[in-house]
C-alpha positions as CSV (number, residue, x, y, z in Angstrom):
1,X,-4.9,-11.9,-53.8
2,X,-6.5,-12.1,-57.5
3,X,-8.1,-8.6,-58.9
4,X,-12.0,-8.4,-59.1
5,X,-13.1,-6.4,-61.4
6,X,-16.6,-7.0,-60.1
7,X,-16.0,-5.5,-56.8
8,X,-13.6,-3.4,-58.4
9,X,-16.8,-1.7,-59.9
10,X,-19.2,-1.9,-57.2
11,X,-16.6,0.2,-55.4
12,X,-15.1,3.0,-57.5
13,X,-17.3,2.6,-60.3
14,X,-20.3,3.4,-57.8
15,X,-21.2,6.8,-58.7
16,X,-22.2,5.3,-62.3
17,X,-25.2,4.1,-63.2
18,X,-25.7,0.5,-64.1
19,X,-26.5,0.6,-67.6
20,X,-23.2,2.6,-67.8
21,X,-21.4,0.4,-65.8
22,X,-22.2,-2.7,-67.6
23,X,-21.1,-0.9,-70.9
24,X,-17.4,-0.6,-69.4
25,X,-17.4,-4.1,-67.8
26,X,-14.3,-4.9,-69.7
27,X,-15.2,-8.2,-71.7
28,X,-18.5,-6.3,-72.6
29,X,-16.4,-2.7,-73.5
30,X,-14.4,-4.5,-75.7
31,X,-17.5,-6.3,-77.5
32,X,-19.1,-2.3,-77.3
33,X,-22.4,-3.3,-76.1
34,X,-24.9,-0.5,-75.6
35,X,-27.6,-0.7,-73.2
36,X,-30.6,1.1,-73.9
37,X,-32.9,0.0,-71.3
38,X,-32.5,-0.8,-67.9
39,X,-36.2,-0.3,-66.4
40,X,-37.8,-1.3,-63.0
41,X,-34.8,-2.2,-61.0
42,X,-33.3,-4.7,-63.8
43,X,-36.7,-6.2,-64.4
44,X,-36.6,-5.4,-68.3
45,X,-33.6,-5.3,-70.0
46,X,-32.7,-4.2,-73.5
47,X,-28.7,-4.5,-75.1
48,X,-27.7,-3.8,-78.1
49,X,-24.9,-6.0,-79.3
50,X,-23.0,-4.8,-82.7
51,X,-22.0,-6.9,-85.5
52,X,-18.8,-5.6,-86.3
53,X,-15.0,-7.0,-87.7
54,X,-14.0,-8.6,-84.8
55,X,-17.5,-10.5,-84.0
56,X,-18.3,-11.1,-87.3
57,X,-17.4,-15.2,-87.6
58,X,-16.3,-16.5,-91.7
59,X,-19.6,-17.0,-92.5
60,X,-21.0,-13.5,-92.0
61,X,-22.5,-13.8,-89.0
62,X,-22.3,-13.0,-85.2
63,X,-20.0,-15.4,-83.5
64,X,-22.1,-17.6,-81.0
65,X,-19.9,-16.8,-78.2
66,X,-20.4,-13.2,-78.4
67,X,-23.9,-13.6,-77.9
68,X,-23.6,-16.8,-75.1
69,X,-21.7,-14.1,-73.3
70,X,-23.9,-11.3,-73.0
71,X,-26.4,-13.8,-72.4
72,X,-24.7,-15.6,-69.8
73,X,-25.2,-13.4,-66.7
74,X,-28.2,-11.5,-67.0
75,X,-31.0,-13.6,-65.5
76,X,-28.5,-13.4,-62.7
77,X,-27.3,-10.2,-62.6
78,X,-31.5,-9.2,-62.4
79,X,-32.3,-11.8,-59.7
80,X,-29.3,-10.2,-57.9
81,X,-30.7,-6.9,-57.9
82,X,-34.3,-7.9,-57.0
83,X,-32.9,-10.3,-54.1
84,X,-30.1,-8.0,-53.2
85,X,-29.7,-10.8,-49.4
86,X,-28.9,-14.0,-51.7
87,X,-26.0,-15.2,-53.6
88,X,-26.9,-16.1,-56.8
89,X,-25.3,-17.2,-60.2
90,X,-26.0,-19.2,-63.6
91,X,-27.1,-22.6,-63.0
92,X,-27.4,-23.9,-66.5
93,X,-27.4,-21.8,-69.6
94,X,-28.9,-23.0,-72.9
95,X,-28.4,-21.3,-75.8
96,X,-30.5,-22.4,-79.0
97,X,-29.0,-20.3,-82.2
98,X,-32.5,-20.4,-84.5
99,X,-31.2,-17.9,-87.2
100,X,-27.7,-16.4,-88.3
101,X,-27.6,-13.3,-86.7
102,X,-26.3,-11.2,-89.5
103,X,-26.9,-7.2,-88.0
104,X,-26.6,-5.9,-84.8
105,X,-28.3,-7.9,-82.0
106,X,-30.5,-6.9,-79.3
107,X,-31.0,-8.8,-75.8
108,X,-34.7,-8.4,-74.5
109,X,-34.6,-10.0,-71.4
110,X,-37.9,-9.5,-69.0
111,X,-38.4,-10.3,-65.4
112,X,-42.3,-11.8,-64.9
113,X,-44.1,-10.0,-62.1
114,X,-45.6,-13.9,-62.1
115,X,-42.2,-15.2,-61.8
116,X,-41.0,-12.8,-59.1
117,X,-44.4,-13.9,-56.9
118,X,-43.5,-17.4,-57.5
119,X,-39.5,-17.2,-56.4
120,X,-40.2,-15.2,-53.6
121,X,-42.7,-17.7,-52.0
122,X,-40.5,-20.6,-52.8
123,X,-37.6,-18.7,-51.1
124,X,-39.7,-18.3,-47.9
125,X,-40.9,-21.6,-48.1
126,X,-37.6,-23.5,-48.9
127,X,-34.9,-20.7,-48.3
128,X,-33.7,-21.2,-51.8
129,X,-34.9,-21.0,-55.4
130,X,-34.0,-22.0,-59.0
131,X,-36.0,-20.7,-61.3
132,X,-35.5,-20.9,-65.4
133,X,-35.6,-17.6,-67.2
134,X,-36.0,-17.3,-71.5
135,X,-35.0,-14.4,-73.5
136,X,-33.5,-13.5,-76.8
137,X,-31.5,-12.0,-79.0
138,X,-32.9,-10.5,-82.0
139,X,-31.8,-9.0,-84.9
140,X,-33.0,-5.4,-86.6
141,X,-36.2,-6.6,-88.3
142,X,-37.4,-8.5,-84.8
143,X,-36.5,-11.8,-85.8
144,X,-35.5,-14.2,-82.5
145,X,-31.6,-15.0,-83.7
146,X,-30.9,-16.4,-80.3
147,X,-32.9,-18.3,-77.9
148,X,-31.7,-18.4,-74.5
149,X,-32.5,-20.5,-71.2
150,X,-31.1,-19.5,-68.3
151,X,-31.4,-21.5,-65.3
152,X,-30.5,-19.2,-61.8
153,X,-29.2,-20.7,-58.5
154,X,-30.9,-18.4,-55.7
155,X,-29.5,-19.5,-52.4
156,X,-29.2,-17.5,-48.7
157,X,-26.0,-16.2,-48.4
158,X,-23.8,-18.2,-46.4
159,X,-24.7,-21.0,-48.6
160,X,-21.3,-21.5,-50.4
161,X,-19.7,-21.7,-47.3
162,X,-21.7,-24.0,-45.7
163,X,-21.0,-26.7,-48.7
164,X,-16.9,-25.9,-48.8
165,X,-17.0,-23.9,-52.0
166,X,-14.9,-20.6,-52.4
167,X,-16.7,-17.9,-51.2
């Protein structure tokens, strides 16, 4: 049996809070994130992501993958806690790199109260949903660095089962 480091967390890491939590999620301790907001149940998001030696590529700037993978699971991780009975993960992730990032990054990522309506309806309607979240990555003057679209499979639990996937 493989180690999970995410139910490895949910279970003796519990007595954290999640902004702390995230910031010892081992890829993301080792790339020393910071999270300085965390509001309304995940629905607005703030992360600081340093530019330092190690994520610093030849040309000055942050290395794209850094970014892509603080990026990466955050629409999901959100939907997650706002529909706490559904399994969901990254459908398709875009990442559009508009500027160098050259200083420390921050993620703003917001959850609509629009968007929230609109996936909850489609999920009593059809029993799943997929919606498309954007956010950024900025760097210290407010510039958008990083555009990012994150497209989020929201589906009943059971679900992976039911096509033969790993559960």
């Amino acid at each position: 049996m493989a180690f999970n480091v995410v139910k490895f967390s949910r279970r003796w890491l519990a007595f954290l809070p999640d902004s702390r939590r995230l910031e010892l999620y081992p890829p993301w301790w080792m790339m020393r994130i910071k999270v300085l907001k965390l509001d309304n149940d995940w629905r607005h998001i703030r992360i600081r992501l340093p530019l330092t030696w190690i994520s610093r590529n030849m040309g000055g700037s942050m290395f794209g993958g850094f970014q892509a993978s603080l990026a990466d699971p955050i629409a999901p991780l959100a939907c997650s806690k706002v529909f706490p009975d559904y399994h969901v993960w990254t459908r398709h992730l875009s990442v559009d790199f508009v500027r160098p990032g050259i200083t420390d990054m921050e993620l703003r990522f917001d959850f609509p109260p629009d968007t929230e309506v609109a996936i909850r309806a489609e999920l009593e309607r059809r029993g799943r949903s997929t919606p498309s979240f954007e956010y950024g990555l900025y760097d210290n003057q407010g510039r958008l660095c990083t555009k990012v679209v994150c497209v989020v499979a929201i589906r009943p639990a059971g679900y992976l089962a039911q096509i033969g996937s790993a559960a």
